[in-house]
DRENTI-828409 format. One line per field, with one value per residue: x, y, z of N, C-alpha, C in turn; residue in one letter. Coordinates in Angstrom, 2 decimals, padded with zeros to 5 digits. Each point is the difference from the previous one (the first is absolute). Layout:
n.xx: [X / ...];
n.yy: [Y / ...];
n.zz: [Z / ...];
ca.xx: [X / ...];
ca.yy: [Y / ...];
ca.zz: [Z / ...];
c.xx: [X / ...];
c.yy: [Y / ...];
c.zz: [Z / ...];
res: [a / ...];
// end
This chain:
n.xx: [183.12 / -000.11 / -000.72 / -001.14 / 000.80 / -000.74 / 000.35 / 001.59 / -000.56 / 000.11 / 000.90 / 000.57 / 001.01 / -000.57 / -000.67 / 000.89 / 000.36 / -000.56 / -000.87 / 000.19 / -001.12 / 001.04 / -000.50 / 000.39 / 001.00 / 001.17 / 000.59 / 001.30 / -000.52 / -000.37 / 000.86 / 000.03 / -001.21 / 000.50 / 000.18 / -001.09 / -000.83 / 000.31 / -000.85 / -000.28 / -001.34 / -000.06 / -001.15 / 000.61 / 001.09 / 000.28 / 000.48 / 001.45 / 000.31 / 000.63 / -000.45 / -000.94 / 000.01 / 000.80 / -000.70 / -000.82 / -000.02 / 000.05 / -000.66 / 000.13 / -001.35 / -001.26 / 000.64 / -000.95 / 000.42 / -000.95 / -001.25 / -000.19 / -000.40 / -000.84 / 000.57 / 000.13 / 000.35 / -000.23 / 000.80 / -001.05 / 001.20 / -000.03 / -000.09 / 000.91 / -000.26 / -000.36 / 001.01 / 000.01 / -001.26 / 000.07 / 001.39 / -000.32 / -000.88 / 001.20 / -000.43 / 000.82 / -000.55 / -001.24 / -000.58 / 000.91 / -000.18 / -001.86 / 000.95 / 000.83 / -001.05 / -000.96 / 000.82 / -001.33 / -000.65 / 000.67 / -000.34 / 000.87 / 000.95 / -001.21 / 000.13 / 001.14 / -000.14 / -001.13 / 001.05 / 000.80 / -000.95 / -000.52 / 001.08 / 000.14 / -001.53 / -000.54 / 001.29 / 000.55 / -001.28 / 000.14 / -000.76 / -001.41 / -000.86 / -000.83 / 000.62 / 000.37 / -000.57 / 000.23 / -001.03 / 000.56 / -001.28 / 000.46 / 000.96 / 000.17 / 000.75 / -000.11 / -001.31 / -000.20 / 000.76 / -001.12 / -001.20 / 000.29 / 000.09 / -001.42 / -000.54 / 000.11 / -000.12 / -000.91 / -000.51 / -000.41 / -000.70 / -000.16 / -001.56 / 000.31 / 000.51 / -000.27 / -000.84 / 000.04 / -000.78 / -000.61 / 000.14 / 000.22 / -001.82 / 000.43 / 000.46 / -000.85 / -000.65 / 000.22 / 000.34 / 000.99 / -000.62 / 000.80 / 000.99 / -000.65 / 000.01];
n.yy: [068.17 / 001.04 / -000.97 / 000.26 / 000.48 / 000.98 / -001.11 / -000.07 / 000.82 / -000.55 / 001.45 / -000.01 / 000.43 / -000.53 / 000.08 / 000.62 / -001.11 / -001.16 / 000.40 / -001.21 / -000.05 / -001.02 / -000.78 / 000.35 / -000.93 / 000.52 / -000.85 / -000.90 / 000.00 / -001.70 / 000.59 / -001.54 / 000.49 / 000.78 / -001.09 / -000.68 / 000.22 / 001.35 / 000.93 / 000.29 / 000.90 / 001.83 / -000.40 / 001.06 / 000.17 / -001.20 / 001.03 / -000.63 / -001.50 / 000.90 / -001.14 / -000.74 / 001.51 / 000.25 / -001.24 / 000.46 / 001.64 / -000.54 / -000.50 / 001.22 / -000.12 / 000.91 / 000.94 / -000.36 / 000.95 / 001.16 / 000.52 / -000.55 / 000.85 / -000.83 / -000.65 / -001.19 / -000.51 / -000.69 / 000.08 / -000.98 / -000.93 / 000.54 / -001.27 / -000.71 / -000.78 / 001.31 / 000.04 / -001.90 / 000.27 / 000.23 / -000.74 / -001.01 / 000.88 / 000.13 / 000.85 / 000.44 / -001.17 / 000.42 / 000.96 / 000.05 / -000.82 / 000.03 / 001.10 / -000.56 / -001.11 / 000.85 / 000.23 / -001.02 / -000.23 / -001.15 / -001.24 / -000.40 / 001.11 / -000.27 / -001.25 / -000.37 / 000.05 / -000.42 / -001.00 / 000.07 / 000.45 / -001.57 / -000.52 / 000.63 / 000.19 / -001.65 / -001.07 / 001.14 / 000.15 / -001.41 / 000.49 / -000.21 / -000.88 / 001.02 / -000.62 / 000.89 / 000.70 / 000.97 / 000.69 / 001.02 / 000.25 / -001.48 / 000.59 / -000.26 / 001.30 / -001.42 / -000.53 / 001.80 / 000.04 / -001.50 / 000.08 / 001.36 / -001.13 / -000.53 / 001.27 / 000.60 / -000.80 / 000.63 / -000.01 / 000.88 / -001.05 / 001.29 / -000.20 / -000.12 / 001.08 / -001.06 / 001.00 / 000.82 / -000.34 / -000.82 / 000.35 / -001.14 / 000.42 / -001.50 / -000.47 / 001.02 / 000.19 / -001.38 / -001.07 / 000.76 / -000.22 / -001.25 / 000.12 / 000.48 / 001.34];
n.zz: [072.90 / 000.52 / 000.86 / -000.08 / 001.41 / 000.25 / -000.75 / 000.09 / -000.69 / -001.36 / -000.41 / -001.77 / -000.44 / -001.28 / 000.56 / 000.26 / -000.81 / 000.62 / -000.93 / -000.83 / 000.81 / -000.22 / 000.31 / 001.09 / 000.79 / -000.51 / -000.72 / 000.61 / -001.15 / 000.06 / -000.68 / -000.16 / -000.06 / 001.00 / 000.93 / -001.00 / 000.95 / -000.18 / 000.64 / 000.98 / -000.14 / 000.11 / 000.75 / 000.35 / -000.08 / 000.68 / 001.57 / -000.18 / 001.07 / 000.51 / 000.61 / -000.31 / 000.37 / 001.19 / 000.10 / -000.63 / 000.15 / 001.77 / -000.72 / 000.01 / 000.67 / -001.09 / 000.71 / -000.58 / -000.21 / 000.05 / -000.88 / 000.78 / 000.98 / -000.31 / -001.69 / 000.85 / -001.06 / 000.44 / -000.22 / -000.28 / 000.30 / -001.79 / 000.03 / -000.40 / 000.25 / 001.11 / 000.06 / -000.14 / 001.32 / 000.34 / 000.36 / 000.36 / 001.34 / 000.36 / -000.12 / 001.23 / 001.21 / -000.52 / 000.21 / 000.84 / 000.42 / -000.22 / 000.38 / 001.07 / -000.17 / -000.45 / 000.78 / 000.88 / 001.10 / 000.31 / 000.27 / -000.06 / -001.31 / -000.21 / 000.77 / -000.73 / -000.89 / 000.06 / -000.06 / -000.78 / -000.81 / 000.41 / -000.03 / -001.26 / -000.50 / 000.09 / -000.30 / -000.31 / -001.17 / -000.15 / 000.53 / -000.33 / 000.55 / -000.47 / 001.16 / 000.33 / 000.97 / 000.85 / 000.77 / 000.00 / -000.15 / -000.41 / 000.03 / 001.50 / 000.66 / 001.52 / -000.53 / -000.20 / 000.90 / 000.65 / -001.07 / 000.55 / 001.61 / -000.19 / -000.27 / 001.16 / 000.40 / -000.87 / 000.74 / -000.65 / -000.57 / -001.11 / -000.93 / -001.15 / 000.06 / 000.89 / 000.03 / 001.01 / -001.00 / 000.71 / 000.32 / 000.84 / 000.59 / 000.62 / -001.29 / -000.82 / 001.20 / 000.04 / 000.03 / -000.83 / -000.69 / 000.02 / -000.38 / 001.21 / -000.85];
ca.xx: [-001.16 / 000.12 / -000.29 / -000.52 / 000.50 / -000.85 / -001.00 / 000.58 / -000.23 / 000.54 / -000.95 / 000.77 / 000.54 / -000.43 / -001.72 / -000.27 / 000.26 / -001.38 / -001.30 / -000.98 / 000.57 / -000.90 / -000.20 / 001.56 / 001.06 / 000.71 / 001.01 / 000.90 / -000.38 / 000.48 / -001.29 / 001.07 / 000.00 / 000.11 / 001.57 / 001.04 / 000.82 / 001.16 / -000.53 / -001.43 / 000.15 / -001.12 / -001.41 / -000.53 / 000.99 / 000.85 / 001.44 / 000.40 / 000.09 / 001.04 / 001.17 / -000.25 / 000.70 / 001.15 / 000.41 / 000.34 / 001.10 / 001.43 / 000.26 / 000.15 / -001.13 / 000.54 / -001.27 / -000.13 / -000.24 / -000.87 / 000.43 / -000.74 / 001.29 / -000.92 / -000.51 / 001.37 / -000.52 / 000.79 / 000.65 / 001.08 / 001.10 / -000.22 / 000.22 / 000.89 / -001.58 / -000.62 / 001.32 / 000.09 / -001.20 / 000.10 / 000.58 / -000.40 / -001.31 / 000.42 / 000.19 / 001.44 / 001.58 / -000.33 / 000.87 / 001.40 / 000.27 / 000.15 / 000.99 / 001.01 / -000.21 / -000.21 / 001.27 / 001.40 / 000.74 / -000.52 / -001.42 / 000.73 / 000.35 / -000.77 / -000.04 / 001.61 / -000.14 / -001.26 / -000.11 / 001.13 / -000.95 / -000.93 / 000.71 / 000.91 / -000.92 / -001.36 / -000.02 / 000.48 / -000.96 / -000.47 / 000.04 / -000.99 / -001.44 / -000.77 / -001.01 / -001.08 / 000.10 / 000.25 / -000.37 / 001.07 / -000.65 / -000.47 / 001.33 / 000.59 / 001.33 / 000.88 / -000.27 / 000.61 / 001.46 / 000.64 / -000.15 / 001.18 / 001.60 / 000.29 / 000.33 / 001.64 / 000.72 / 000.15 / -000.21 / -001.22 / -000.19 / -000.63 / -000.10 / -000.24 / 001.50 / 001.48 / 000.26 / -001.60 / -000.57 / -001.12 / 000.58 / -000.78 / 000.09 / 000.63 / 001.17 / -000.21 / 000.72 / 000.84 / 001.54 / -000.35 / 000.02 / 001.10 / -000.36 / -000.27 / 000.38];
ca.yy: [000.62 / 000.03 / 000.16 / 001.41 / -000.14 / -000.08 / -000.82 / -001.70 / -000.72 / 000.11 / 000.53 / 000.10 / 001.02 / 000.31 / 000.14 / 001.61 / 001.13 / 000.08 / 000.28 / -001.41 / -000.88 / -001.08 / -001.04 / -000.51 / 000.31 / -000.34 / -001.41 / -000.24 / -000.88 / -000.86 / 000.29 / -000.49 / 000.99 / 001.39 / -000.11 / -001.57 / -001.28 / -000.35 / 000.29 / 000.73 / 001.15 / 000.76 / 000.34 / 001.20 / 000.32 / -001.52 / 000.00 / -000.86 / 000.59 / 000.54 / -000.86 / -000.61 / 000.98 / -000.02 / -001.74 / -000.28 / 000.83 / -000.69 / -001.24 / 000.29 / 000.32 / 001.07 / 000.91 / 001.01 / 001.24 / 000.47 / 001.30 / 000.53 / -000.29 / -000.57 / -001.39 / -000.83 / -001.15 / -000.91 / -001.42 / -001.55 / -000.23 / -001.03 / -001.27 / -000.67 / -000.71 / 001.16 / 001.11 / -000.36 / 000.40 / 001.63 / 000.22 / -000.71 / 000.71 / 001.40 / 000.31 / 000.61 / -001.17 / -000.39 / 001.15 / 000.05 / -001.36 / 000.09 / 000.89 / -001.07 / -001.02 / 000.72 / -000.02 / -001.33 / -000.10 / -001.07 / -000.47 / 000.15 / 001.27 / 000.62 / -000.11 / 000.55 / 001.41 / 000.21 / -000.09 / 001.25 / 001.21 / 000.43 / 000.25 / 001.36 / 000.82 / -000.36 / -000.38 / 000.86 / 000.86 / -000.62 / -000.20 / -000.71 / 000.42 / 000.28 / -000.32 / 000.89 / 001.67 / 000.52 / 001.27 / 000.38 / 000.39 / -000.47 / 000.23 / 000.38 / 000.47 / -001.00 / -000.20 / 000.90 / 000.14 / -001.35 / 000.36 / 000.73 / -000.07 / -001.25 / 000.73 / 000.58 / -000.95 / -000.60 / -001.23 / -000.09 / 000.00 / 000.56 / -000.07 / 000.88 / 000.75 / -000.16 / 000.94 / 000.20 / 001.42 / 000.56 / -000.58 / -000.09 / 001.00 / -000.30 / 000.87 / 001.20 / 000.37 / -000.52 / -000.87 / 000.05 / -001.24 / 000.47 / 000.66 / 001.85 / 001.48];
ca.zz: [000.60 / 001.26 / 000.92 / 000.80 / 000.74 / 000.39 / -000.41 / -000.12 / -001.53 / -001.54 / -001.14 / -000.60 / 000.43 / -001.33 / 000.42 / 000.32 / -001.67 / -000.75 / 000.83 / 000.08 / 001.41 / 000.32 / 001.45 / 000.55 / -000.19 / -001.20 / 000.53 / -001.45 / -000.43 / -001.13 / -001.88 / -001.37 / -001.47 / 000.25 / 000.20 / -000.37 / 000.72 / 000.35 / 001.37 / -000.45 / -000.45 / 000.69 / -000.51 / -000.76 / -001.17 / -000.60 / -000.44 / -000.11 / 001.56 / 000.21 / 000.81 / -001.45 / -001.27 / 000.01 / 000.48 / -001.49 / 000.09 / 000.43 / -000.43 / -001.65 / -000.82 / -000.61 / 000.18 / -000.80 / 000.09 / -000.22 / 000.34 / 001.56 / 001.12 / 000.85 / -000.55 / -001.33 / -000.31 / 000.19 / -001.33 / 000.38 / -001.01 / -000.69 / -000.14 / -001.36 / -000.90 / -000.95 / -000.49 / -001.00 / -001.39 / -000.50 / -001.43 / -001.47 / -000.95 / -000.19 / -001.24 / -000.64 / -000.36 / -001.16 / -000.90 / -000.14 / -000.64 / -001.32 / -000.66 / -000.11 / -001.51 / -000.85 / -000.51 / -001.05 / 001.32 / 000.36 / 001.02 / 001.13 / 000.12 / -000.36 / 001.39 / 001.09 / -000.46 / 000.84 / 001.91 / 000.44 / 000.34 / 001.09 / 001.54 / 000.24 / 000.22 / 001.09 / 001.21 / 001.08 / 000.46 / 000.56 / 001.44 / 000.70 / 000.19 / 001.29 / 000.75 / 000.75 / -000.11 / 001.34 / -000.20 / 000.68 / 001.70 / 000.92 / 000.54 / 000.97 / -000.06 / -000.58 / -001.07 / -000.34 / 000.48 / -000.85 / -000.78 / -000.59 / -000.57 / -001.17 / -001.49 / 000.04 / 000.08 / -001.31 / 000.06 / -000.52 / -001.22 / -000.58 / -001.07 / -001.24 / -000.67 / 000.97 / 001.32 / -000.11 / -000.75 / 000.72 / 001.07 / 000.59 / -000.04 / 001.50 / -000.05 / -000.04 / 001.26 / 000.53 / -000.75 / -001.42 / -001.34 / -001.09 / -000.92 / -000.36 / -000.15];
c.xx: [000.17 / -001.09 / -000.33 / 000.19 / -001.60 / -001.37 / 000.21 / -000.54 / 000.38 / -000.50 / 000.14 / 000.20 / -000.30 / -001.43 / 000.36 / 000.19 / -001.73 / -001.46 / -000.66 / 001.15 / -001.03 / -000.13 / 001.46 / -000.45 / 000.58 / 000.83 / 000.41 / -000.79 / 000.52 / -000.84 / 001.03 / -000.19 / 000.38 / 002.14 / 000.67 / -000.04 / 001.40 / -000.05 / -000.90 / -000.13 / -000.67 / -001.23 / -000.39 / 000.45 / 000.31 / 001.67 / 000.34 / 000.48 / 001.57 / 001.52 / 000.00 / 001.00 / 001.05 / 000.85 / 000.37 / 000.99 / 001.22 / 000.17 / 000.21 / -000.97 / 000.43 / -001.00 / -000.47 / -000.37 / -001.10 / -000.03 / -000.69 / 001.24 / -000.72 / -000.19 / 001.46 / -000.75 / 001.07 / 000.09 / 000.48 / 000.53 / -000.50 / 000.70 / 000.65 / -001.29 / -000.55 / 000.71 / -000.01 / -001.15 / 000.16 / 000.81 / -000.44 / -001.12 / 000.44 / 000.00 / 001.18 / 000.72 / -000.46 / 000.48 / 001.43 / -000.02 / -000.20 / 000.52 / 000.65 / -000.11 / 000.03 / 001.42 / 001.24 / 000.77 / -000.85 / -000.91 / 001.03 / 000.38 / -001.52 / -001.02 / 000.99 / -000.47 / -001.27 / 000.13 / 001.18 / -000.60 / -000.63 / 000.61 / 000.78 / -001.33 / -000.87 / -000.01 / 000.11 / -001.21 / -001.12 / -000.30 / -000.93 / -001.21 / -000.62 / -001.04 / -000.30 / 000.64 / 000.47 / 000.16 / 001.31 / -000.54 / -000.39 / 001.71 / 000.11 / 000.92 / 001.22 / 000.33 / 000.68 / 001.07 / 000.85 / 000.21 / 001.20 / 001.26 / 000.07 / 000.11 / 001.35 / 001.14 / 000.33 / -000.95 / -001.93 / 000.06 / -000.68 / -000.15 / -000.03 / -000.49 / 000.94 / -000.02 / -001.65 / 000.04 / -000.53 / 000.56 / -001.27 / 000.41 / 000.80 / 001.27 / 000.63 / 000.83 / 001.38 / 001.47 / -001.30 / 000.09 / 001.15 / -000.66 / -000.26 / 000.81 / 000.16];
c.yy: [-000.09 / 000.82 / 001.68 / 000.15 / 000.17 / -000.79 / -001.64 / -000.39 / 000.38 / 000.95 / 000.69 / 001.44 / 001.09 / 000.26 / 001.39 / 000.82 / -000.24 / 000.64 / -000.87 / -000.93 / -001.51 / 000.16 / -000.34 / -000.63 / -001.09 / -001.61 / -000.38 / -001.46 / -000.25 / 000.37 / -000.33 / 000.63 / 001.15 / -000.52 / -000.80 / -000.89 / 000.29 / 000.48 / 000.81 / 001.25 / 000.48 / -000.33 / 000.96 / 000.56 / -000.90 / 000.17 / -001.04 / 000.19 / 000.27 / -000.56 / -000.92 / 000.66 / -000.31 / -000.98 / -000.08 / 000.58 / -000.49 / -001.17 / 000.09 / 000.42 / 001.43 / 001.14 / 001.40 / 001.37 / 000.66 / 001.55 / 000.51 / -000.03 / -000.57 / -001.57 / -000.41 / -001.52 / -001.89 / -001.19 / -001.07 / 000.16 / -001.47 / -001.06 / 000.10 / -000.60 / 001.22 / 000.63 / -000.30 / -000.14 / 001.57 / 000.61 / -000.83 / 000.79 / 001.41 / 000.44 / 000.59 / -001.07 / -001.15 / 000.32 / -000.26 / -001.57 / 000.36 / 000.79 / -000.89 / -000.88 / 001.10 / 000.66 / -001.24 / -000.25 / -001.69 / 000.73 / 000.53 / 001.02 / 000.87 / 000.49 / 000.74 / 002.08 / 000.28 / 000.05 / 001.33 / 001.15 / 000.06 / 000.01 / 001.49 / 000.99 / -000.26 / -000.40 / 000.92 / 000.39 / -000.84 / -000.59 / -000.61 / 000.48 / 000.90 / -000.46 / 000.77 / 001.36 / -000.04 / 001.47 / -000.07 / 000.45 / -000.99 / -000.68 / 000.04 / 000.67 / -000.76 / -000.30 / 000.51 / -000.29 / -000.89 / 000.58 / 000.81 / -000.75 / -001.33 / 000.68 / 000.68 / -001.12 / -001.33 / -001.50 / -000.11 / 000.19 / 000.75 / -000.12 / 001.25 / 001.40 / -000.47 / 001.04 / 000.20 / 001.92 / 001.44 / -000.15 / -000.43 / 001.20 / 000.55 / 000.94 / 000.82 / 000.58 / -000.37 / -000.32 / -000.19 / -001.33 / 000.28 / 000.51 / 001.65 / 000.22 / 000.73];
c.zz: [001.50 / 001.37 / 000.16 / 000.93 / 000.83 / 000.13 / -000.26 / -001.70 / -000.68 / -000.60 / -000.66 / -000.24 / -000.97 / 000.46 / -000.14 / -001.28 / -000.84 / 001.00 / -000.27 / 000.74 / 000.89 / 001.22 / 000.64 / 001.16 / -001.22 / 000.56 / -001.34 / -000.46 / -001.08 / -001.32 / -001.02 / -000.94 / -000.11 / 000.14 / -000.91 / 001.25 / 001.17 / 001.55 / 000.57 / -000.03 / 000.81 / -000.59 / -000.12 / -001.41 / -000.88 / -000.50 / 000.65 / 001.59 / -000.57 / 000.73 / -002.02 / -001.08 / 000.32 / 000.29 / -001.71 / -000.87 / -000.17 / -000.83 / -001.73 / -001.02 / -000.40 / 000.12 / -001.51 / 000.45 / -000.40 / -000.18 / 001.09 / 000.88 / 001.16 / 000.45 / -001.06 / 000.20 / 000.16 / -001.62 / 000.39 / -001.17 / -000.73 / 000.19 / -001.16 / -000.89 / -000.46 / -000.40 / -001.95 / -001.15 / 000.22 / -000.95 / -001.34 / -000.72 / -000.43 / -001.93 / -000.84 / -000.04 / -001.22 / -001.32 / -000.09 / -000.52 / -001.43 / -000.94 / -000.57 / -000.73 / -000.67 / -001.02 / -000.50 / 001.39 / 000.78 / 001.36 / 001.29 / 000.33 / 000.38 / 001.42 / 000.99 / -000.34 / 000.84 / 001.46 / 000.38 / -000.46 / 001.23 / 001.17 / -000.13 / 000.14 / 000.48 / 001.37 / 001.41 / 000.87 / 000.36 / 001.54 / 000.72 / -000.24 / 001.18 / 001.04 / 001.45 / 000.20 / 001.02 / 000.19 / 001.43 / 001.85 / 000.26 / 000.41 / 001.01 / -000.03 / -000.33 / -001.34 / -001.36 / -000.14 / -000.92 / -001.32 / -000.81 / 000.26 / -001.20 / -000.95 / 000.04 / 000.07 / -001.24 / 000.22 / -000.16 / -001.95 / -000.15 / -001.35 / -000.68 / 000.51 / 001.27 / 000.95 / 000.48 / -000.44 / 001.50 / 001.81 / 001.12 / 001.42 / 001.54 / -000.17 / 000.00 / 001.50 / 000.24 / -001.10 / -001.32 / -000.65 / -000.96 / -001.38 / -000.55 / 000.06 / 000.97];
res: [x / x / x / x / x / x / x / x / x / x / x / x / x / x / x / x / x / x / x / x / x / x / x / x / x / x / x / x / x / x / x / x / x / x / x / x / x / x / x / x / x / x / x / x / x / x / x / x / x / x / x / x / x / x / x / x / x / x / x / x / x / x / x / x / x / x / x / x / x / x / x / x / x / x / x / x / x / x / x / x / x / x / x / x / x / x / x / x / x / x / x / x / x / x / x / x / x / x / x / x / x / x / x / x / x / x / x / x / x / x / x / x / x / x / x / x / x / x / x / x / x / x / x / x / x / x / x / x / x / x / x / x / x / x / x / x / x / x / x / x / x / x / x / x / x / x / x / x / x / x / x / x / x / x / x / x / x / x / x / x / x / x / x / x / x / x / x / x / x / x / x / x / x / x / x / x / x / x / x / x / x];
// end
């Protein structure tokens, strides 16, 4: 969020797509319930501050895609502790175990068979939780910029389908998002 030049204040950049309109000026506030905790958000929108997106970005977090070219969403990366209840509640690596006794296969095979399903079809698609949004205007150009070379540069995680469907909509003008046509 950046400074009205004419005015030295905050004010989000998203006010202009609605006709219900609060009280401004707008500031990044702390709302654990809106971030997880993890930094603060617009009070108007509750996108996520944008230096936050991409400190995390860089650090491996996972950006989900959307079908807006407006809004991608940030994934912390599950923990091992949740990696392992998730598979234990999973119903296919249930399933595959109990194939496995079911056929006359030990405790052990029955597990080894469960866990090598889930690392050849779950684990892949396993990627994290959602904890916040980030509407793309509240980007600086800089910002932008960063943005495409962590995705061009391979060095932004993307979840599930792995590309973005939608492109965010910066791109459009400029250095394309891998991926197109």
């Amino acid at each position: 969020m950046n400074p009205t030049p004419d005015t030295g204040q905050l004010w989000c950049p998203r006010r202009a797509e609605s006709v219900h309109q609060s009280a401004g000026p707008d500031t990044w506030t702390d709302y654990p319930s809106i971030t997880n905790g993890i930094g603060p958000c617009c009070s108007y929108c509750g996108s996520l501050d944008p230096d936050v997106f991409l400190a995390k970005v860089r650090e491996g977090w996972i950006v989900e895609p959307t079908d807006k070219p407006t809004k991608a969403y940030l994934d912390a990366l599950y923990t091992p502790e949740e990696i392992e209840r998730i598979k234990a509640g999973s119903i296919t690596w249930q399933a595959v175990r109990q194939l496995k006794l079911d056929e006359g296969g030990s405790e052990d095979e029955a597990t080894a068979a469960a866990n090598a399903h889930w690392g050849q079809y779950e684990a892949p698609i396993m990627t994290g939780r959602t904890v916040a949004k980030l509407y793309y205007q509240h980007l600086t150009p800089a910002q932008r910029d960063e943005f495409l070379k962590l995705h061009n540069g391979g060095a932004m995680r993307i979840s599930w389908p792995g590309r973005f469907y939608v492109r965010p909509y910066f791109s459009r003008g400029g250095e394309a998002v891998a991926g197109d046509a």
